[in-house]
C-alpha positions as a printed Julia matrix, in Angstrom:
427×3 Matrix{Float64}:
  70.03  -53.91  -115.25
  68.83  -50.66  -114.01
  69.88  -49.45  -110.32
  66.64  -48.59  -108.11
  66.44  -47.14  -104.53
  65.84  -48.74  -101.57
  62.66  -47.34  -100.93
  61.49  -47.34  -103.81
  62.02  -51.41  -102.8
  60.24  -51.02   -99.57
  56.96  -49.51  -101.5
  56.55  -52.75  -103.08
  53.36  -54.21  -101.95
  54.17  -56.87   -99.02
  58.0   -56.29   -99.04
  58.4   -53.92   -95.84
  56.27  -56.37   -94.4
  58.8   -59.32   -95.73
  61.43  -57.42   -93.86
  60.19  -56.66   -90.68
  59.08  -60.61   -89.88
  62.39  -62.16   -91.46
  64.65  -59.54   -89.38
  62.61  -61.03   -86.63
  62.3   -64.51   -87.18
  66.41  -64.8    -88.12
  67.08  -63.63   -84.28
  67.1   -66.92   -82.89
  69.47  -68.6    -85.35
  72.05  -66.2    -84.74
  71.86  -66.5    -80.58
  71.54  -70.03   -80.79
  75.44  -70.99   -81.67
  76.63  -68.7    -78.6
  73.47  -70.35   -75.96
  74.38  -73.48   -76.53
  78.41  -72.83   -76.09
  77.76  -71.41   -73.05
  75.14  -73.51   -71.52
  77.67  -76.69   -72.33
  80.74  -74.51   -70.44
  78.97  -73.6    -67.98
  75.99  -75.26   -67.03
  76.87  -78.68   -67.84
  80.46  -78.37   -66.81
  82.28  -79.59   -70.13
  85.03  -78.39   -72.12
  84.83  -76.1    -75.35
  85.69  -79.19   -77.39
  82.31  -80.92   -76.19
  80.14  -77.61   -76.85
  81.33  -77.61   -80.4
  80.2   -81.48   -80.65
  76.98  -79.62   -80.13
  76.98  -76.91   -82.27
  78.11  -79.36   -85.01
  75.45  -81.68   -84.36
  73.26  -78.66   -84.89
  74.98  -77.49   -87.69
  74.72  -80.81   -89.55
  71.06  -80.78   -88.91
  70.59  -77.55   -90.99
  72.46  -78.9    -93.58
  70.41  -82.21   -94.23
  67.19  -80.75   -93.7
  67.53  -77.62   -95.58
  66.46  -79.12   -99.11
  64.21  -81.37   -97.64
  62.28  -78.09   -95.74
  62.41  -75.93   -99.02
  61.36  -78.94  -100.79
  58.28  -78.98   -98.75
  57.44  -75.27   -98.81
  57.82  -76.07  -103.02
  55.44  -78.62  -103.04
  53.28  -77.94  -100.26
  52.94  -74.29   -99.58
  54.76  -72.43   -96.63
  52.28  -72.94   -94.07
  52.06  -76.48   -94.25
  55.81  -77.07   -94.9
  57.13  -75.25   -91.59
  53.91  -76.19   -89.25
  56.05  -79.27   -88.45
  58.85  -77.28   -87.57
  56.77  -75.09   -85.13
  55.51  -78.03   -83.65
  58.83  -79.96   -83.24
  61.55  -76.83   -82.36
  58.65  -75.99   -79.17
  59.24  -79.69   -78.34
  63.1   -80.03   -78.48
  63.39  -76.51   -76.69
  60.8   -76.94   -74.28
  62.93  -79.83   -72.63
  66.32  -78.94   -73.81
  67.42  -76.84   -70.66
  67.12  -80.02   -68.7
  68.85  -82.56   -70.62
  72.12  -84.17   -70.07
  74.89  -83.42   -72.47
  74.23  -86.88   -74.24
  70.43  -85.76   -75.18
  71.41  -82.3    -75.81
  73.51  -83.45   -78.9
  70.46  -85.54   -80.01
  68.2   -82.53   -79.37
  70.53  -80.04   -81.6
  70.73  -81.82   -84.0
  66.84  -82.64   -84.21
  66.03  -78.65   -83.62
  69.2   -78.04   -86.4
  66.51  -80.53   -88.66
  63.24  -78.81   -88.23
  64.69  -75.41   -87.79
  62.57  -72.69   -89.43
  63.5   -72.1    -92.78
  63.39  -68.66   -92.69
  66.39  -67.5    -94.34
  65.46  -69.64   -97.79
  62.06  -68.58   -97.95
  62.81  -64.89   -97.38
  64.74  -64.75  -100.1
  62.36  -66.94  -102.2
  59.55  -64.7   -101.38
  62.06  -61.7   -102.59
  62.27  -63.05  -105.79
  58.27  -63.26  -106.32
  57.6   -60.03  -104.82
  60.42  -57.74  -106.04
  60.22  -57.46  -110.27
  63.78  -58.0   -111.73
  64.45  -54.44  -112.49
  64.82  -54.22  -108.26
  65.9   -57.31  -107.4
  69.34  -56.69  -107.24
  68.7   -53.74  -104.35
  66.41  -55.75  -102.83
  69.02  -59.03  -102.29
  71.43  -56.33  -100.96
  69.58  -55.22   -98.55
  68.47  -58.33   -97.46
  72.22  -59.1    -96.83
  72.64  -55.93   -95.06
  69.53  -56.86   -92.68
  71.35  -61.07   -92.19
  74.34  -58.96   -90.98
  72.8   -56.6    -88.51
  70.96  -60.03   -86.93
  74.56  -61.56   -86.76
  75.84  -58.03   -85.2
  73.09  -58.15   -82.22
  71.61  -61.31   -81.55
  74.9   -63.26   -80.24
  74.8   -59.79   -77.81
  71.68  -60.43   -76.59
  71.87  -64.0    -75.94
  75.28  -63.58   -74.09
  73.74  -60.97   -71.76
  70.71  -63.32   -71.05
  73.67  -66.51   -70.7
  75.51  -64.68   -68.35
  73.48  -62.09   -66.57
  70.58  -64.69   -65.71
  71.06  -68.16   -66.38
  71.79  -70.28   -69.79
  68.56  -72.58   -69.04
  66.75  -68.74   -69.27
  68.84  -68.08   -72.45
  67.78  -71.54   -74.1
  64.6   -71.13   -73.51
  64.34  -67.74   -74.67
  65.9   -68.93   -77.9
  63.15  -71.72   -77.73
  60.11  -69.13   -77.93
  61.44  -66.53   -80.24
  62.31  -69.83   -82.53
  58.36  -71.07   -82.77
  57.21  -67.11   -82.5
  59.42  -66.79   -85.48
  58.03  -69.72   -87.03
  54.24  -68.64   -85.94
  54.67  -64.95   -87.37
  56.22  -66.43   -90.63
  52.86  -68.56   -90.74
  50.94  -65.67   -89.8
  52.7   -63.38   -92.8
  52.56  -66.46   -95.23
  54.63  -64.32   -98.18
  54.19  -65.88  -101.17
  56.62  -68.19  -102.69
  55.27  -68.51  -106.33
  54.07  -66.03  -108.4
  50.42  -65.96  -109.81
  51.64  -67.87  -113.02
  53.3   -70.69  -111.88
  51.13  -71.27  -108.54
  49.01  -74.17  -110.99
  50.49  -77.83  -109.97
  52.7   -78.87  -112.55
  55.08  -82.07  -112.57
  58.53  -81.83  -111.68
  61.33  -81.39  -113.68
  63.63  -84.2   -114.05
  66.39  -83.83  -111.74
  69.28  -83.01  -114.5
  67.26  -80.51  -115.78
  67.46  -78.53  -112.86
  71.44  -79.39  -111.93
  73.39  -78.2   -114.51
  77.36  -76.65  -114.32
  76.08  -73.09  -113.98
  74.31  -74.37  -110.82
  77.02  -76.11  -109.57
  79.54  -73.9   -109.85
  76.76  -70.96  -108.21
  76.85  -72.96  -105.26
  80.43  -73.93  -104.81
  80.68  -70.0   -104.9
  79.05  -70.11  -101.74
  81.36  -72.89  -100.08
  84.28  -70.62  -101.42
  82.11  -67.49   -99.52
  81.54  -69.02   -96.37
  84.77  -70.59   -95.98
  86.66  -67.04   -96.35
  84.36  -65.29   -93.84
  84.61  -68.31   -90.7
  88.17  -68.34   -91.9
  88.65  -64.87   -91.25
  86.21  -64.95   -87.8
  88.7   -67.82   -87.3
  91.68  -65.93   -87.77
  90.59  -62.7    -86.26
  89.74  -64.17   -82.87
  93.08  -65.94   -83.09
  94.92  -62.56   -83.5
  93.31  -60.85   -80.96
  93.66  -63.57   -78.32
  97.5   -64.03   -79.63
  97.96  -60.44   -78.74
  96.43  -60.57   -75.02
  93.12  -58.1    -76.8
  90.46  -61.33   -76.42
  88.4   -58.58   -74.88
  88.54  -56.51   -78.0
  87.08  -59.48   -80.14
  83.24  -57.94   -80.29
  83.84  -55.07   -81.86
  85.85  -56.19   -83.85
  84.14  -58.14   -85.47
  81.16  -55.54   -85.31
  83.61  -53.28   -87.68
  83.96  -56.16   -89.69
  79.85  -56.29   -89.78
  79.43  -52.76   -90.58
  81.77  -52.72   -93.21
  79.72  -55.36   -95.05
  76.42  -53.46   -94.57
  78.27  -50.36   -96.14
  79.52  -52.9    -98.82
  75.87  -54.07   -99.01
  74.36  -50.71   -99.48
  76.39  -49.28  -102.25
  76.34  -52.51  -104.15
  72.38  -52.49  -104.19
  72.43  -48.99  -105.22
  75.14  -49.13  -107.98
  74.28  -49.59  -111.96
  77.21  -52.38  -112.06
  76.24  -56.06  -111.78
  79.75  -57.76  -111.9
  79.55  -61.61  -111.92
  79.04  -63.31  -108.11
  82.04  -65.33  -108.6
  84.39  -61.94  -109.45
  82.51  -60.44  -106.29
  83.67  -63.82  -104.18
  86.96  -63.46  -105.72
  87.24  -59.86  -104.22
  86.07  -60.88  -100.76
  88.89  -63.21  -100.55
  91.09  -60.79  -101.97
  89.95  -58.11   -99.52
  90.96  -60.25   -96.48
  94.59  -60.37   -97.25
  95.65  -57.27   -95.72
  94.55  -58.38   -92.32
  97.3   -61.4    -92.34
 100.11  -57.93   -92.34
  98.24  -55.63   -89.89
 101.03  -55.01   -87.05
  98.82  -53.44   -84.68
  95.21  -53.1    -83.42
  94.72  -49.88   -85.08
  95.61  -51.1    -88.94
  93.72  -54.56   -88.44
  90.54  -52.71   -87.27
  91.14  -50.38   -90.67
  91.3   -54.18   -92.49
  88.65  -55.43   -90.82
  86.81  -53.28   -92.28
  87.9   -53.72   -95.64
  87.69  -57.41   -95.5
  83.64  -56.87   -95.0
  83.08  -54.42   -97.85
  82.62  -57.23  -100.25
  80.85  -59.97   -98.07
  76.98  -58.88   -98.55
  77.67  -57.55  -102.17
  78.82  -61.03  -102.91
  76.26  -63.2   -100.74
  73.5   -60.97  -102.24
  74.68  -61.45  -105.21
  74.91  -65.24  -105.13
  70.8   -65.3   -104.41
  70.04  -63.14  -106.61
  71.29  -65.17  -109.56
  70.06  -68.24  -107.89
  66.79  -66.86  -108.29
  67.4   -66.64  -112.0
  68.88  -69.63  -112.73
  66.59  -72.33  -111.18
  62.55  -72.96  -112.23
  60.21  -71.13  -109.89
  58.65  -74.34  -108.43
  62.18  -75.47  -107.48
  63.73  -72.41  -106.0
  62.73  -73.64  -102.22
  65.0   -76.74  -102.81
  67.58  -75.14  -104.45
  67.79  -72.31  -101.74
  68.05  -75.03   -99.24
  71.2   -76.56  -100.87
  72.29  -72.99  -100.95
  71.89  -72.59   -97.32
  73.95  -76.53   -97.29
  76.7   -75.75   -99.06
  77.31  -72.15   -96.74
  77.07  -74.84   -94.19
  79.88  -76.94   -95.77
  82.0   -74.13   -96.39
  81.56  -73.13   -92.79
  82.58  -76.79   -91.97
  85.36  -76.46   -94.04
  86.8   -73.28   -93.09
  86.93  -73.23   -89.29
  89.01  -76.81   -88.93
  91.66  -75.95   -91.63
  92.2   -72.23   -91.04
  92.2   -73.6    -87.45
  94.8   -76.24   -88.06
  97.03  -73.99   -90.06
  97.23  -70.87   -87.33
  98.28  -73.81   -84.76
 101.1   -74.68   -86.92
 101.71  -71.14   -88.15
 100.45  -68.44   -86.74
  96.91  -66.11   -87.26
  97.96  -64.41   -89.98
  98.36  -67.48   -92.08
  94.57  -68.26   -91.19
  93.41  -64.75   -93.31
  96.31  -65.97   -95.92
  94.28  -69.73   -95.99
  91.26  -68.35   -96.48
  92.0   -65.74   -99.14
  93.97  -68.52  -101.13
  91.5   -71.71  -100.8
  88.1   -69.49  -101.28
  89.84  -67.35  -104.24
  91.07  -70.13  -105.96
  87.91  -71.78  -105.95
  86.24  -68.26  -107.09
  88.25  -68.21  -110.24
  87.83  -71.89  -110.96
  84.25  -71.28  -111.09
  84.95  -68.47  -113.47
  87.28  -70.26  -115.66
  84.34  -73.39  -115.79
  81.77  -70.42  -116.72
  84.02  -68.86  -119.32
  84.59  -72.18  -120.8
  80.43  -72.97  -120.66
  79.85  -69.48  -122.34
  81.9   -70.12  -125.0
  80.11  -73.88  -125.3
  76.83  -72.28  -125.06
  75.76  -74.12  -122.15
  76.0   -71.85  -119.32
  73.29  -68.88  -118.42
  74.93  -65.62  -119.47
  73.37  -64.07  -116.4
  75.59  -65.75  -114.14
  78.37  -64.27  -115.55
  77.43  -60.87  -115.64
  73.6   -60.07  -115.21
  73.59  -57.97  -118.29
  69.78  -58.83  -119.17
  66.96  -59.05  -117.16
  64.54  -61.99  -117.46
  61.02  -61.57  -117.66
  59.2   -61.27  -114.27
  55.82  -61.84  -113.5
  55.3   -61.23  -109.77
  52.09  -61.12  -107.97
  52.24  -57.33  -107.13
  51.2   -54.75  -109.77
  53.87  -52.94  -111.21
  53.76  -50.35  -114.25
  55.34  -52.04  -116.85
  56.19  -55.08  -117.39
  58.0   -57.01  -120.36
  60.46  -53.79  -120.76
  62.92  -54.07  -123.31
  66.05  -55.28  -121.37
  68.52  -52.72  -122.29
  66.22  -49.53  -121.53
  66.58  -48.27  -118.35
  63.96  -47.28  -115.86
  63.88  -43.65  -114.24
  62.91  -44.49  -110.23
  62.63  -41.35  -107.87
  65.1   -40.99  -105.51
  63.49  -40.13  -102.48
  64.14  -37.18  -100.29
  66.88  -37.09   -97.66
């Protein structure tokens, strides 16, 4: 597959716009885990125990209703799929400052249920706008925009937590949530492409599960579970060594090193398998377990993130290729599930491990369990290949589908080995 620029991404008709109003919408989901923490400690008065019985009852929401959302936005359109959210996350955040701890859990887990499903449907909308030739770019830099959200948000809502009050917080969270939800309406990027926008039945469900699928999104269990592992493990570290102040930016050099990690993978010619690219990440976060001061675990930090977007960009962007256009919504939700599960996953045993060991075993758990099931997933695909039953793309994207997007581009139907001359813009 041909490497493209970024901008000459952005020109695409509608993606800028795509963007701006995901970058915008995604705010709230990252404040929300650090609001609710700190409203529970202290607002309410309870323990950090009880305010992650909260996050996890939000957490669990997101993960049961994300195929049920994009299954909605599949069959209904994204307007009427999400209106219910809107409706439902202004409801549950409206009174949620005011509850008791008992009815917050219910109300976290109902707003974790109805929460906007804006991450999914970006990405979904990606894949209709962006042709194939720039898909790859335009994945990465959607990974690259996720982690700049995840670098600032959990800022901002701290400030507003601590500085003015966490009901103030919550309910800040509250309105960007249904503003996010209202602009996403507002935008309404498409989520099929001209061709397939004509109701057709759906396919059975074993046509659409099949090992290449599986195995995809076990990749991003064995993603997510290396990157809370190492969050795990690096707040452990720094908190072992009496630096708990040092923990934000750290892990903002931890951020930045997967936008740079983001960036050059969208602008490279390579496509290396998503699995390989998981593989790395966990093999990237070794070094960290062996830094023996401040100075060398900020270096590893750093080279832990280098392969985090490259690999979650990567995961979408064969997800996209894998699954029937009228069923990428749901899929994309169980995507966004089994990040969830791997997040559930991660924290507890990585946890459990540093309390009988210490923080560096925490990197070394992560590296081992989310590598190990990165090459299992390569052995399974290597073994399909050779069967003839798994999509060679997923191994290494070394053809390029046919694409028909609703944009106008200049060619379409190119032969899949010629490559495509794209202007680098000016500096």
């Amino acid at each position: 597959m041909p490497s493209t620029t970024y901008g000459a991404v952005l020109r695409l008709p509608g993606v800028a716009r795509l963007f701006v109003v995901s970058f915008l919408a995604r705010i709230p989901a990252a404040m929300v885990g650090v609001v609710l923490t700190l409203h529970v400690v202290s607002t309410l008065d309870r323990g950090y125990g009880q305010a992650g019985v909260v996050v996890g009852a939000a957490t669990v929401g997101m993960a049961l209703g994300a195929p049920w959302r994009g299954r909605l936005v599949d069959r209904l359109g994204l307007r009427r799929a999400i209106a219910p959210s809107v409706v439902v996350e202004s409801a549950v955040w409206l009174v949620a400052p005011h509850l008791t701890y008992e009815l917050l859990i219910v109300a976290a887990a109902l707003a974790g249920l109805f929460l906007v499903p804006v991450f999914s449907v970006s990405r979904q909308s990606l894949s209709v706008l962006v042709p194939i030739a720039h898909q790859k770019a335009a994945f990465s830099l959607d990974s690259v925009a996720v982690e700049l959200t995840f670098m600032l948000s959990p800022v901002v809502g701290v400030l507003l937590a601590t500085q003015v009050s966490t009901s103030v917080a919550l309910t800040v969270v509250g309105a960007l949530t249904v503003a996010g939800g209202l602009l996403l309406m507002w935008a309404n990027p498409p989520t099929r492409s001209a061709r397939s926008a004509e109701p057709v039945p759906d396919l059975p469900k074993q046509r659409l599960l099949s090992p290449a699928l599986v195995v995809l999104l076990l990749a991003g269990v064995a993603a997510s579970f290396v990157l809370v592992g190492t969050d795990v493990s690096l707040v452990a570290t720094l908190n072992d060594s009496g630096s708990s102040a040092d923990v934000g930016w750290m892990i903002a050099l931890w951020a930045g090193g997967s936008v740079i990690g983001g960036l050059v993978h969208g602008a490279s010619h390579r496509n290396p398998s998503p699995l390989l690219l998981v593989a790395l990440l966990a093999l990237a976060t070794v070094p960290a377990a062996f830094a023996s001061d401040q100075v060398w675990l900020a270096v590893a930090v750093v080279v832990a993130g280098l392969p985090c977007a490259p690999a979650l960009s990567s995961i979408n962007a064969s997800l996209v290729r894998l699954v029937p256009e009228r069923r990428r919504g749901e899929v994309m939700g169980w995507s966004g599930t089994m990040s969830t599960v791997g997040n559930a996953l991660g924290a507890p045993l990585c946890g459990a491990v540093i309390d009988r060991a210490a923080p560096g075993a925490g990197f070394l758990t992560a590296a081992v369990v989310g590598g190990a099931l990165a090459v299992g997933g390569l052995v399974v695909l290597a073994l399909g290949r050779a069967r003839g039953r798994v999509a060679p793309e997923v191994v290494e994207e070394r053809r390029a589908p046919r694409h028909v997007p609703t944009v106008r581009v200049r060619r379409r139907g190119a032969a899949p080995t010629r490559r495509v001359r794209v202007r680098r813009p000016s500096r």
